[in-house]
PDB file with SEQRES, HELIX, SHEET and CRYST1 records, atoms N, CA, C and O in Angstrom:
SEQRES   1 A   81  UNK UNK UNK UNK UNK UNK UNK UNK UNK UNK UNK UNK UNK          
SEQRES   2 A   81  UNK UNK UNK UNK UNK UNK UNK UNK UNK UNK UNK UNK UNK          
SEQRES   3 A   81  UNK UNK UNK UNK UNK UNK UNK UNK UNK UNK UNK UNK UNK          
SEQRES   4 A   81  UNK UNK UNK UNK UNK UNK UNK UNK UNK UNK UNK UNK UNK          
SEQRES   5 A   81  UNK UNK UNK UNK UNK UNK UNK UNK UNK UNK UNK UNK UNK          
SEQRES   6 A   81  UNK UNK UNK UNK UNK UNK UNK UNK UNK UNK UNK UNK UNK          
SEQRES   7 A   81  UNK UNK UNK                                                  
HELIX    1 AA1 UNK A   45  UNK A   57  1                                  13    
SHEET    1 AA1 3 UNK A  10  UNK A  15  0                                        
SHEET    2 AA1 3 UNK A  75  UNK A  80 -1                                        
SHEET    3 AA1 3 UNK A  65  UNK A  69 -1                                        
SHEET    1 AA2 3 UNK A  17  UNK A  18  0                                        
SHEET    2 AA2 3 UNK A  35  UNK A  37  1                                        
SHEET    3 AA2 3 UNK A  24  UNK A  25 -1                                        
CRYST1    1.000    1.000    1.000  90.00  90.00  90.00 P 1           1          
ATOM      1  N   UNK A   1      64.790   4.169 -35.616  1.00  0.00           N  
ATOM      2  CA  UNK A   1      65.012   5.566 -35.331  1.00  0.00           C  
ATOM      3  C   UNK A   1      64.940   5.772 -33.826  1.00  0.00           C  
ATOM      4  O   UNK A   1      64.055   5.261 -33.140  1.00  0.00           O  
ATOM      5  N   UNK A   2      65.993   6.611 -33.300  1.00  0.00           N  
ATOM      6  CA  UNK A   2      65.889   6.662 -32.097  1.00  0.00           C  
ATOM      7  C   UNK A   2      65.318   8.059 -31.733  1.00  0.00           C  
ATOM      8  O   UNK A   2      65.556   9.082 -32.375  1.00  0.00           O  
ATOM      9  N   UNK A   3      64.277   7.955 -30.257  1.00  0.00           N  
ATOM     10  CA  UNK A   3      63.627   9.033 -29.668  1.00  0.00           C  
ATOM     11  C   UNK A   3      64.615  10.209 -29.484  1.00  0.00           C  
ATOM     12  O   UNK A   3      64.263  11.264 -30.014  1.00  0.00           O  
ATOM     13  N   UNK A   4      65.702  10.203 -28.872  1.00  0.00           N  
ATOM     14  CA  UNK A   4      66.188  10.570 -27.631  1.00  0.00           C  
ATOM     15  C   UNK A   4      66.120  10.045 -26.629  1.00  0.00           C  
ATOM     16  O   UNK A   4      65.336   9.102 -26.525  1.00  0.00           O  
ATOM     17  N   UNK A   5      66.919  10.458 -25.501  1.00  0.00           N  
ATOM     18  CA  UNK A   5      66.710   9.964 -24.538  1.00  0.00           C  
ATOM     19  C   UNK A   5      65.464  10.309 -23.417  1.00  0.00           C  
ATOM     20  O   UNK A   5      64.799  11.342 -23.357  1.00  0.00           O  
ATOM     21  N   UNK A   6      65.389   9.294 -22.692  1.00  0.00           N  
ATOM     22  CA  UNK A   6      63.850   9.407 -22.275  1.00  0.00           C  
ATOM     23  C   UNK A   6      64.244   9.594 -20.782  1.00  0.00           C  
ATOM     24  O   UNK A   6      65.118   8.947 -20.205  1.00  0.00           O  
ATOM     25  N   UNK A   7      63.360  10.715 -20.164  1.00  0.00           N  
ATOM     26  CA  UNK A   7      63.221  10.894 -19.182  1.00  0.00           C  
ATOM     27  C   UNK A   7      63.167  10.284 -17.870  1.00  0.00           C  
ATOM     28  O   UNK A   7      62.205   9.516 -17.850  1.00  0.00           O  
ATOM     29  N   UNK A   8      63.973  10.299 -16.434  1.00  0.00           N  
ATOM     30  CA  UNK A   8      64.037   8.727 -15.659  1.00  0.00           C  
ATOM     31  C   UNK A   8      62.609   8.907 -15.473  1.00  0.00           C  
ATOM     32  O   UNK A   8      61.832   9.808 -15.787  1.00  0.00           O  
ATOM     33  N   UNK A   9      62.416   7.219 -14.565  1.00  0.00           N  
ATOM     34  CA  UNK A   9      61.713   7.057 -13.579  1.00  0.00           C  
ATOM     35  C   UNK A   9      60.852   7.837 -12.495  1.00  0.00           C  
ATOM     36  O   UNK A   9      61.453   8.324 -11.537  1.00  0.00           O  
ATOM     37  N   UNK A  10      59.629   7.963 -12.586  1.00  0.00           N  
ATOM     38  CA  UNK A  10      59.195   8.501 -10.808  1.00  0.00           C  
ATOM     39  C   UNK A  10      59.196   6.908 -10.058  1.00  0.00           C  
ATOM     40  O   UNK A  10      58.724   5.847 -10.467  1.00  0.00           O  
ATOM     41  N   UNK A  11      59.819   7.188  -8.993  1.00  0.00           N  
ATOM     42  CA  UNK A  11      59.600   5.964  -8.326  1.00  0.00           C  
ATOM     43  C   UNK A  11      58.999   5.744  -6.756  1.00  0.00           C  
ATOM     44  O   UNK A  11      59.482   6.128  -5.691  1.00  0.00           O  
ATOM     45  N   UNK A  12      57.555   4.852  -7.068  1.00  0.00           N  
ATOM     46  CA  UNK A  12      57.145   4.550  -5.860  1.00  0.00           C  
ATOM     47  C   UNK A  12      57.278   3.690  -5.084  1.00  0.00           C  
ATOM     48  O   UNK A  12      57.784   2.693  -5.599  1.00  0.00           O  
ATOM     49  N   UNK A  13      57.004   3.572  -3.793  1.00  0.00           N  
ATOM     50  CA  UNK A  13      57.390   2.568  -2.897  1.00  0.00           C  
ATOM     51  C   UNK A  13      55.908   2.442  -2.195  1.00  0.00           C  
ATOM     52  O   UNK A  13      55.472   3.428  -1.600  1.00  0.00           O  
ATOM     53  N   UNK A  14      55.228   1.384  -2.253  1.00  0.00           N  
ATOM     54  CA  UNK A  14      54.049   1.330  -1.909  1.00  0.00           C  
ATOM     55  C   UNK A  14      53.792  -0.366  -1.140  1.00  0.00           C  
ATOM     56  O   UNK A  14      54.174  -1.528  -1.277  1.00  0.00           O  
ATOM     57  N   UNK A  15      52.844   0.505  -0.251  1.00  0.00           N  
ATOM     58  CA  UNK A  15      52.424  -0.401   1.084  1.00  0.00           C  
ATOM     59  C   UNK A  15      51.195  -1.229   0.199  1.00  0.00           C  
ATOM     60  O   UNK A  15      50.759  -0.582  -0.753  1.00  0.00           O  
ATOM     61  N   UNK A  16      50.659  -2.449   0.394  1.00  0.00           N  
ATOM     62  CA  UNK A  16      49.657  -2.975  -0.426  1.00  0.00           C  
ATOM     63  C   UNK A  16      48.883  -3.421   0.189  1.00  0.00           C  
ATOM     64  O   UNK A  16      49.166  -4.556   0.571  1.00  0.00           O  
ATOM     65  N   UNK A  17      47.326  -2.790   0.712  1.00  0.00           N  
ATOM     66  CA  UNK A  17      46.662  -3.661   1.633  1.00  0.00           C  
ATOM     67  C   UNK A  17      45.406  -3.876   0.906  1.00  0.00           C  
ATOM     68  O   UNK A  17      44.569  -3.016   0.630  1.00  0.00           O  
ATOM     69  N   UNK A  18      45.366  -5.497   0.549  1.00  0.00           N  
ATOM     70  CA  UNK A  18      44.576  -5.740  -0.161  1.00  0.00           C  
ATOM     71  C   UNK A  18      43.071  -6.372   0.357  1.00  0.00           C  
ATOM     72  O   UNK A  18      43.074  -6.773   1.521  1.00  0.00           O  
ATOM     73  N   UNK A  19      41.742  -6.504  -0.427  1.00  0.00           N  
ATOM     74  CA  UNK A  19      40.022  -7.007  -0.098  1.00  0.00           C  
ATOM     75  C   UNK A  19      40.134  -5.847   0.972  1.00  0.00           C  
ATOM     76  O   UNK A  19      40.154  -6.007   2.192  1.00  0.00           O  
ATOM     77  N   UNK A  20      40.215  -4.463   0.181  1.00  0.00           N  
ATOM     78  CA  UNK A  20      39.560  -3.553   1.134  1.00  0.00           C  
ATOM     79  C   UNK A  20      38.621  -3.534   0.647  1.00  0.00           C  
ATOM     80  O   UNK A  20      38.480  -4.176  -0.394  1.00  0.00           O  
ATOM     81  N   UNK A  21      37.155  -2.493   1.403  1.00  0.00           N  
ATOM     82  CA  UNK A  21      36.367  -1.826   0.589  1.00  0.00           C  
ATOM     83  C   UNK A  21      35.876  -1.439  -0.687  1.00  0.00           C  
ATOM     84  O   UNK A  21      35.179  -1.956  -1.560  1.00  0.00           O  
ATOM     85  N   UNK A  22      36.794   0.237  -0.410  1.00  0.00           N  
ATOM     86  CA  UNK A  22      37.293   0.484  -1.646  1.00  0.00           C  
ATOM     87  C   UNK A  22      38.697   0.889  -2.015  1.00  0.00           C  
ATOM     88  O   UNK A  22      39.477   1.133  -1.095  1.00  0.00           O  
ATOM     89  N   UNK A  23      39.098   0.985  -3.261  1.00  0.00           N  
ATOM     90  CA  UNK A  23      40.106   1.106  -3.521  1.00  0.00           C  
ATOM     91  C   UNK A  23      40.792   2.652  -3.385  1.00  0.00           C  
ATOM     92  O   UNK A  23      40.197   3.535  -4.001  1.00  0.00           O  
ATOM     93  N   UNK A  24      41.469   2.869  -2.957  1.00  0.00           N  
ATOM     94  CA  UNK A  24      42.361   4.477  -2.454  1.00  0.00           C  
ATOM     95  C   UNK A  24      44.027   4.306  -2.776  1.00  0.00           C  
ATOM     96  O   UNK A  24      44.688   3.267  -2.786  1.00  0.00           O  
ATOM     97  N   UNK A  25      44.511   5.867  -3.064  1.00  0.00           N  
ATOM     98  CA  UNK A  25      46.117   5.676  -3.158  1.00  0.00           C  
ATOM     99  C   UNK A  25      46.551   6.848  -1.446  1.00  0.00           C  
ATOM    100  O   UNK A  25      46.499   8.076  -1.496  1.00  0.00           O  
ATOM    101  N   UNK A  26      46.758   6.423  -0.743  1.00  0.00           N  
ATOM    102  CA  UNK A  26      47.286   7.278   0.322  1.00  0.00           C  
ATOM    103  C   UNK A  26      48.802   7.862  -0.153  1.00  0.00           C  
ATOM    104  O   UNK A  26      49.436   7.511  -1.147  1.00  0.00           O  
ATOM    105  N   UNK A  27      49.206   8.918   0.923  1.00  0.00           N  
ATOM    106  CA  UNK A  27      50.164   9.118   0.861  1.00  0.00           C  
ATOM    107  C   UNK A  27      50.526   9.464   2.858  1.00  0.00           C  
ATOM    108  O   UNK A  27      50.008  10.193   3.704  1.00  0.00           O  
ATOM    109  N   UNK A  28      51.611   8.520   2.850  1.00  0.00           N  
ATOM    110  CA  UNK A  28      51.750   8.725   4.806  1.00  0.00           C  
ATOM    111  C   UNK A  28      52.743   9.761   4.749  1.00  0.00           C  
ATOM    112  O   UNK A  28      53.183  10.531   3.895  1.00  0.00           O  
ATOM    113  N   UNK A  29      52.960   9.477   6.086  1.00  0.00           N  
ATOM    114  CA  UNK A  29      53.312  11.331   6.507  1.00  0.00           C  
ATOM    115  C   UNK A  29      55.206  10.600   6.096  1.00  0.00           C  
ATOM    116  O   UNK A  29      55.613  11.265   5.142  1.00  0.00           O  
ATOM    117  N   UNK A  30      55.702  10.123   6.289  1.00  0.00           N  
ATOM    118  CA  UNK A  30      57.099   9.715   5.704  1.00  0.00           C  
ATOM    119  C   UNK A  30      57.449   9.719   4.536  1.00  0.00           C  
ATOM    120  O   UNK A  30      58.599   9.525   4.140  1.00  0.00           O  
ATOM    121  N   UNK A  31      56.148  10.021   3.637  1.00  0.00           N  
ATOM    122  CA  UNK A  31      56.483  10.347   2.006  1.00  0.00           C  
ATOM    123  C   UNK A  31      56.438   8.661   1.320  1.00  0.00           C  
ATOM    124  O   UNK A  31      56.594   8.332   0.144  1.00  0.00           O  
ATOM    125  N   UNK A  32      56.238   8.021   2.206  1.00  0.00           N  
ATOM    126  CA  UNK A  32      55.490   6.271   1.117  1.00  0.00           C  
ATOM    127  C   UNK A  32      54.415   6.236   1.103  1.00  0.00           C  
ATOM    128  O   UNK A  32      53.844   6.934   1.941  1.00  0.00           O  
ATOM    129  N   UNK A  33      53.589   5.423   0.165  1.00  0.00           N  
ATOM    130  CA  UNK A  33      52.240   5.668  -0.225  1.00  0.00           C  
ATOM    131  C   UNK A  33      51.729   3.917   0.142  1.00  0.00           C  
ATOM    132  O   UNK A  33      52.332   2.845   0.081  1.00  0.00           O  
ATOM    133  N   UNK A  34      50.538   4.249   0.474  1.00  0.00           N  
ATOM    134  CA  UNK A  34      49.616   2.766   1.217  1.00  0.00           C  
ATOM    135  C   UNK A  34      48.598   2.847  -0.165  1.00  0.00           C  
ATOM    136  O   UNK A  34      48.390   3.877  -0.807  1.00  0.00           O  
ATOM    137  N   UNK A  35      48.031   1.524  -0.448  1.00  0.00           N  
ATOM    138  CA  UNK A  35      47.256   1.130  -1.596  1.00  0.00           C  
ATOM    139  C   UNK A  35      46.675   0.602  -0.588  1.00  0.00           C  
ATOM    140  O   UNK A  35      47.351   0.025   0.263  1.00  0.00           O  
ATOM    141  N   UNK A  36      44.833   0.728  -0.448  1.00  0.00           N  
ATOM    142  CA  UNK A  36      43.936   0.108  -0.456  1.00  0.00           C  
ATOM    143  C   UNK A  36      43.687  -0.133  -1.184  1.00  0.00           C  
ATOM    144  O   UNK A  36      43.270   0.759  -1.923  1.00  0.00           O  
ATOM    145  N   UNK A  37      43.687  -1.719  -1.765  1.00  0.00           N  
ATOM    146  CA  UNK A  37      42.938  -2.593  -3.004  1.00  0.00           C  
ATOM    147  C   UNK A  37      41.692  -3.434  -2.741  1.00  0.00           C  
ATOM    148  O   UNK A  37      41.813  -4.411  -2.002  1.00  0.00           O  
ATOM    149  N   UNK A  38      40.408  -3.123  -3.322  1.00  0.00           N  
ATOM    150  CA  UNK A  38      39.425  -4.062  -3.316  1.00  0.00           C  
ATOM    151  C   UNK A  38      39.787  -5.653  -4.061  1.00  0.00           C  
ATOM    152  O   UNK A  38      38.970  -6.572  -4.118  1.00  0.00           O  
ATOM    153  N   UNK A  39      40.517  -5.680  -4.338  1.00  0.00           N  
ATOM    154  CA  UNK A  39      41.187  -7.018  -5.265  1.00  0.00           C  
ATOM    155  C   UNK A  39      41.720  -7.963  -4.212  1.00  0.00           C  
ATOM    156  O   UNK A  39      42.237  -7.535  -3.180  1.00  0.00           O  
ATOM    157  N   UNK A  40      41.573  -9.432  -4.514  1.00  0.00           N  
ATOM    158  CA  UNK A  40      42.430 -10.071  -3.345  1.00  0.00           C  
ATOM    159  C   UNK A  40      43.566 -10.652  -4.139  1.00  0.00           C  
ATOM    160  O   UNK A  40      43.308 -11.125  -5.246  1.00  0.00           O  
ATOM    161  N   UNK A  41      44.670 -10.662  -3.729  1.00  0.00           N  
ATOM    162  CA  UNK A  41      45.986 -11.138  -3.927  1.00  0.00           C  
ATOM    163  C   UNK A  41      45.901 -12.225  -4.803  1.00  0.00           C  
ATOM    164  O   UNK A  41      47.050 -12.664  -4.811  1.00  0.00           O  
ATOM    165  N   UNK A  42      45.223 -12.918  -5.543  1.00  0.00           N  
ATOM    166  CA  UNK A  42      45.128 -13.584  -6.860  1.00  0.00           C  
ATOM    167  C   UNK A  42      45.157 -13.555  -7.792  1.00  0.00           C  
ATOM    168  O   UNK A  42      44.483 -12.641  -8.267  1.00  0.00           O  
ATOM    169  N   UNK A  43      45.766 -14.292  -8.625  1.00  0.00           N  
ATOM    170  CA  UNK A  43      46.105 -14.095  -9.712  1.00  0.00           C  
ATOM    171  C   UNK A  43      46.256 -12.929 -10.512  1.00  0.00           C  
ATOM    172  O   UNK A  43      45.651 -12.513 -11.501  1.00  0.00           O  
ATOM    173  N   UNK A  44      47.550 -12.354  -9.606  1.00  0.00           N  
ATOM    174  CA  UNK A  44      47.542 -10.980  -9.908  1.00  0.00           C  
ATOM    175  C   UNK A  44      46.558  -9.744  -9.838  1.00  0.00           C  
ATOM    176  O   UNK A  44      46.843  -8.573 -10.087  1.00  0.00           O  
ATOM    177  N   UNK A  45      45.302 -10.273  -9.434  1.00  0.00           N  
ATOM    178  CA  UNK A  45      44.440  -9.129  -9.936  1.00  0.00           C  
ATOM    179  C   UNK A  45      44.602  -7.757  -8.992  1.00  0.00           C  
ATOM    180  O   UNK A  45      44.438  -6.642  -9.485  1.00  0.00           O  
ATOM    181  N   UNK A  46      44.934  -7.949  -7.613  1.00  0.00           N  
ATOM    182  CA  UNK A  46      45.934  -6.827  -7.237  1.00  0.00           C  
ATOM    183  C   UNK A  46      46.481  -6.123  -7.185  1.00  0.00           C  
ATOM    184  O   UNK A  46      46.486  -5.106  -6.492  1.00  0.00           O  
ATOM    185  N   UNK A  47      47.611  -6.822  -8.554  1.00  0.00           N  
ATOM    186  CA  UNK A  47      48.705  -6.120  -9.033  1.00  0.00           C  
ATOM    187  C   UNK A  47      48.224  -4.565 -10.028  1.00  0.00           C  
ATOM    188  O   UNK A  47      48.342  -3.342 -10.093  1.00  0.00           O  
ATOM    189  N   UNK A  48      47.519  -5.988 -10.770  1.00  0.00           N  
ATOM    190  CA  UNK A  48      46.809  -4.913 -11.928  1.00  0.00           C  
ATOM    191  C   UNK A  48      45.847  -3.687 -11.078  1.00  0.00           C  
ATOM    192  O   UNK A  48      46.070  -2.492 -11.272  1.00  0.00           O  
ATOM    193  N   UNK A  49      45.178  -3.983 -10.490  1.00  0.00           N  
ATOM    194  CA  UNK A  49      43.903  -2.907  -9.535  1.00  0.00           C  
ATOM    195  C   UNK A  49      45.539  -2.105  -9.005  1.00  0.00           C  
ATOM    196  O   UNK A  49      46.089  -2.582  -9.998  1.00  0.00           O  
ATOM    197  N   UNK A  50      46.155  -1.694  -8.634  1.00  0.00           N  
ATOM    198  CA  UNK A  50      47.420  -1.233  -8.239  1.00  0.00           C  
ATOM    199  C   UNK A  50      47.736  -0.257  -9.635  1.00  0.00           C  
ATOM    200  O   UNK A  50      47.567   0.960  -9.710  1.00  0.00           O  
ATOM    201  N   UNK A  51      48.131  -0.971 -10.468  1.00  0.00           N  
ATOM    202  CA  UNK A  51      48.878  -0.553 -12.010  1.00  0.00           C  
ATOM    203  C   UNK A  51      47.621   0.494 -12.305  1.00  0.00           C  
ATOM    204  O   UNK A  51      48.035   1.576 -12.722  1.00  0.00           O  
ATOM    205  N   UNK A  52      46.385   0.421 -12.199  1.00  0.00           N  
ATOM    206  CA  UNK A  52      45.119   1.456 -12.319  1.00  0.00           C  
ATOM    207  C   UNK A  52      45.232   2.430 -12.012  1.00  0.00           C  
ATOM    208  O   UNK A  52      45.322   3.468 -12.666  1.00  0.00           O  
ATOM    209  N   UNK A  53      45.252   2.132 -10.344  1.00  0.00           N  
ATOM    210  CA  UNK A  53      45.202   3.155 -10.099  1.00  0.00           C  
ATOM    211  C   UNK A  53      46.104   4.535  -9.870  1.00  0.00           C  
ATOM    212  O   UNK A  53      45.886   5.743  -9.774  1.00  0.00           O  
ATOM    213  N   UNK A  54      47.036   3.802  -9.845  1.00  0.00           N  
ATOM    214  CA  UNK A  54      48.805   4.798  -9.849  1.00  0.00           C  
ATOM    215  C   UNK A  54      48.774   5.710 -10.990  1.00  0.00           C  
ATOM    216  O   UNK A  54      49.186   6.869 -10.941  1.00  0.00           O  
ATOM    217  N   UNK A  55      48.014   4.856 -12.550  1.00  0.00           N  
ATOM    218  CA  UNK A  55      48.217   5.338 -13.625  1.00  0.00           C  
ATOM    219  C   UNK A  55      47.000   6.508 -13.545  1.00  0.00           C  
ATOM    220  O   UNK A  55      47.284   7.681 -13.791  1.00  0.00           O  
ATOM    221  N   UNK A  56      45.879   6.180 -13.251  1.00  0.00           N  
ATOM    222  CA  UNK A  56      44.505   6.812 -12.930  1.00  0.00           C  
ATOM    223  C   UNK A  56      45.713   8.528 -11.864  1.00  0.00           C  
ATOM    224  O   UNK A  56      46.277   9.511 -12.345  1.00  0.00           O  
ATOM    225  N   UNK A  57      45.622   8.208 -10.911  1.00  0.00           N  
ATOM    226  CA  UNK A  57      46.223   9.165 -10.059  1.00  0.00           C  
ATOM    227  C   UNK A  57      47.370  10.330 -10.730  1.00  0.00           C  
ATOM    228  O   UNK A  57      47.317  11.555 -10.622  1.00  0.00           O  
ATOM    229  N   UNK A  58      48.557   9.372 -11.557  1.00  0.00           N  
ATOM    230  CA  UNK A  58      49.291  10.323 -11.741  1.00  0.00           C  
ATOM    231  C   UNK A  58      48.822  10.631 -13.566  1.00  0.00           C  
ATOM    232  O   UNK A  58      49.400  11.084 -14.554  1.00  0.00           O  
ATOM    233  N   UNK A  59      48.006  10.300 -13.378  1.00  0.00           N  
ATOM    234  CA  UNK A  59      47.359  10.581 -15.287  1.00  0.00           C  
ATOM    235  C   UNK A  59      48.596  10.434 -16.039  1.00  0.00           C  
ATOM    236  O   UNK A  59      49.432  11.316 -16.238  1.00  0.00           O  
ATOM    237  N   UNK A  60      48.626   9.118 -16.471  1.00  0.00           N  
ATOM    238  CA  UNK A  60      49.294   8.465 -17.708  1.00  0.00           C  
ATOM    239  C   UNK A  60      48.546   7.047 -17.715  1.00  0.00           C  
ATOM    240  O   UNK A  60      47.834   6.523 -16.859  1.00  0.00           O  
ATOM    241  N   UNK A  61      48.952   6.617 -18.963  1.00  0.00           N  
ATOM    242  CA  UNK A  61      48.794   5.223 -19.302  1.00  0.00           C  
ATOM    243  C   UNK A  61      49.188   4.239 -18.147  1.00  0.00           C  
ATOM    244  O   UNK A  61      50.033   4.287 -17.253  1.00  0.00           O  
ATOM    245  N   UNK A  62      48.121   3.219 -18.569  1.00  0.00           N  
ATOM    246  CA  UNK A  62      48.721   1.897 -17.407  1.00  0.00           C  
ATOM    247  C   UNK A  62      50.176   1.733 -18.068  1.00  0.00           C  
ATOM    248  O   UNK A  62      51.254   1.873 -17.491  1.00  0.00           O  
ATOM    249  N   UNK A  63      49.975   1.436 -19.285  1.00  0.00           N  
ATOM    250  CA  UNK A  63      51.346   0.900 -20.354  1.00  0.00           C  
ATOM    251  C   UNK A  63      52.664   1.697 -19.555  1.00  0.00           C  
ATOM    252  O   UNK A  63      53.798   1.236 -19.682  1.00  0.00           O  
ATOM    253  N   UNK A  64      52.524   2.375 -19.098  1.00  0.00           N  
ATOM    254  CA  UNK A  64      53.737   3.605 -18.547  1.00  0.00           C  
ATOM    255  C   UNK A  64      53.865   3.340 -16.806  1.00  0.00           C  
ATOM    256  O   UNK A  64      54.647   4.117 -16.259  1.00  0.00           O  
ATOM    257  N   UNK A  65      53.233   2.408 -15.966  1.00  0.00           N  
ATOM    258  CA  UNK A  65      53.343   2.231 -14.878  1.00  0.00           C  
ATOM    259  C   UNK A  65      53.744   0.550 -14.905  1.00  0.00           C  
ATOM    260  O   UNK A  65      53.468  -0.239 -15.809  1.00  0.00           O  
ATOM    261  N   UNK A  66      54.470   0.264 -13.645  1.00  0.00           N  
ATOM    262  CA  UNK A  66      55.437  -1.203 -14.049  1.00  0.00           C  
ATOM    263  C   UNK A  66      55.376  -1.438 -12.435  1.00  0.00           C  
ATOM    264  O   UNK A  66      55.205  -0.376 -11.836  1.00  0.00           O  
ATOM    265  N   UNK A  67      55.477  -2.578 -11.599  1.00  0.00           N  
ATOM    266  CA  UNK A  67      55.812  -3.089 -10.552  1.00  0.00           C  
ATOM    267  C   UNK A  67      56.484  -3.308 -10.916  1.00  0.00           C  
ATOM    268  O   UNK A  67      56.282  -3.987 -11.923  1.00  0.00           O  
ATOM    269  N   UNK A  68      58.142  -2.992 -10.534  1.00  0.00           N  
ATOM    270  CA  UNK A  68      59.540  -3.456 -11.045  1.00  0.00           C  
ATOM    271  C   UNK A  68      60.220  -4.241  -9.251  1.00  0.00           C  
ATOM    272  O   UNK A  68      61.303  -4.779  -9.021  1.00  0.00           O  
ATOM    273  N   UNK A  69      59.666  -4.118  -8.811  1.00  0.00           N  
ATOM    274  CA  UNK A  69      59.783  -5.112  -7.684  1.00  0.00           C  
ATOM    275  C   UNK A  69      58.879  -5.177  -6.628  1.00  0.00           C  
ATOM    276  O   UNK A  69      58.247  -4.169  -6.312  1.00  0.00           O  
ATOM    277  N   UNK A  70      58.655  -6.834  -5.710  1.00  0.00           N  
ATOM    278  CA  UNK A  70      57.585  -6.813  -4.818  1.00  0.00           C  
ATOM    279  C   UNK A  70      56.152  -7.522  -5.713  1.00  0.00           C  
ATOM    280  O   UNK A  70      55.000  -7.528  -5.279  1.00  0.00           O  
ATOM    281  N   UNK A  71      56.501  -7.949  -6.722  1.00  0.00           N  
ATOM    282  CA  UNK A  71      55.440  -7.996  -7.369  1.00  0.00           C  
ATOM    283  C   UNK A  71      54.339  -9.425  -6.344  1.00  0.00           C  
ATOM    284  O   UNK A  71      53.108  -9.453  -6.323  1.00  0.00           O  
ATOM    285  N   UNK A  72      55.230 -10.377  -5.662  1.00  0.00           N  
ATOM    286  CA  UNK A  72      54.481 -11.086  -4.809  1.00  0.00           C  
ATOM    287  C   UNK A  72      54.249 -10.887  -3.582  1.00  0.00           C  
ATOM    288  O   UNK A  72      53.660 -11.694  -2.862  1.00  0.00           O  
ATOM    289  N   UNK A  73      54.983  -9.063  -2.982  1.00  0.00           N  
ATOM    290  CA  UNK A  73      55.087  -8.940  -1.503  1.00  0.00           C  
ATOM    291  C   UNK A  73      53.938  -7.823  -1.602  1.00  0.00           C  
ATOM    292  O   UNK A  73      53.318  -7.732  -2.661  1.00  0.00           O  
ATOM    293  N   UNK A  74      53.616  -6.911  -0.454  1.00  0.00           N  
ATOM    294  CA  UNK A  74      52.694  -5.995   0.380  1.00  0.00           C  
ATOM    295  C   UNK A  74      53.604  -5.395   0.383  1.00  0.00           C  
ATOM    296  O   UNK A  74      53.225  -4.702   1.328  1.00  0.00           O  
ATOM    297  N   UNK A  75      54.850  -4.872   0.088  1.00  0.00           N  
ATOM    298  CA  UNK A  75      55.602  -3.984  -0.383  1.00  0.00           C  
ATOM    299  C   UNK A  75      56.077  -3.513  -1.830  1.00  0.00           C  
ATOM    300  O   UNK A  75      56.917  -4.275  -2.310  1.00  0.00           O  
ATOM    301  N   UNK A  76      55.808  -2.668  -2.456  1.00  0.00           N  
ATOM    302  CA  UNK A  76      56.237  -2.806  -3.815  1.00  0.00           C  
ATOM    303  C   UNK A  76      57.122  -1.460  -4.365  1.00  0.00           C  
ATOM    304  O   UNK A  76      57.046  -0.396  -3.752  1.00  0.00           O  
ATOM    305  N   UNK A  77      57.856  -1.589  -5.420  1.00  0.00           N  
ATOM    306  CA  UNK A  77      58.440  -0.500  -6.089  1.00  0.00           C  
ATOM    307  C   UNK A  77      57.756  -0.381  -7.053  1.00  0.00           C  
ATOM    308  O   UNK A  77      57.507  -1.387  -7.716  1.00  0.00           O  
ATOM    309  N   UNK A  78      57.250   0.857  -7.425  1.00  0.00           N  
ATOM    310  CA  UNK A  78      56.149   0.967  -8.857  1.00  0.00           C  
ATOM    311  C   UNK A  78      56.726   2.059  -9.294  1.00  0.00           C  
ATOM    312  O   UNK A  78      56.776   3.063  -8.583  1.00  0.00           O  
ATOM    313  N   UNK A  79      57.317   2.014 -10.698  1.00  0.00           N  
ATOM    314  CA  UNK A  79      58.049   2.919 -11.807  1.00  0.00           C  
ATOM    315  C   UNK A  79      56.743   3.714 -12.647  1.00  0.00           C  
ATOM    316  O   UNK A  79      55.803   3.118 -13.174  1.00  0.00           O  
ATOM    317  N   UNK A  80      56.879   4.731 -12.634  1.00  0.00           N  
ATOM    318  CA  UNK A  80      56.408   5.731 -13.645  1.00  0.00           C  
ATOM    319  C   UNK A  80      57.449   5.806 -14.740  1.00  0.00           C  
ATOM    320  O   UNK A  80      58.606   5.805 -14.318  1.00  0.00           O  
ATOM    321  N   UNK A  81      57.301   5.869 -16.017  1.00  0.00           N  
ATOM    322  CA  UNK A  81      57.878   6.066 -17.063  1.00  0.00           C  
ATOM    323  C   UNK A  81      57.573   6.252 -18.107  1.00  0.00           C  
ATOM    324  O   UNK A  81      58.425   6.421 -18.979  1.00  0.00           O  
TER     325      UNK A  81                                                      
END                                                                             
């Protein structure tokens, strides 16, 4: 059975600076957003501390937030959906 069609994407573009402190979602004055991550770039755990907090911030499920590119760079595209 089909839903309908589903609503696009919000799409972020996010700076990744990771073994901060603590963890924060900025937003810079150009409208891209900087991730301070307490996580260090291993084995993904980054990624995921990232997928948290986006989902935490814009209140939805992790299940509904995706790194759809960048997933190995300090630059990333992160889909809301």
């Amino acid at each position: 059975m089909n839903a309908g069609p589903r609503a696009p994407a919000t799409v972020l573009h996010v700076q990744v600076k990771p073994n901060a402190r603590a963890a924060r979602l900025e937003q810079d004055a150009d409208g891209g957003r900087c991730a301070h991550l307490a996580s260090p770039p291993v084995d993904g755990k980054a990624n995921a501390e990232l997928i948290g907090l986006v989902a935490e911030r814009f209140g939805v499920p992790k299940s509904r937030v995706r790194i759809a590119r960048g997933a190995g760079s300090r630059y990333k595209r992160v889909e809301i959906g």
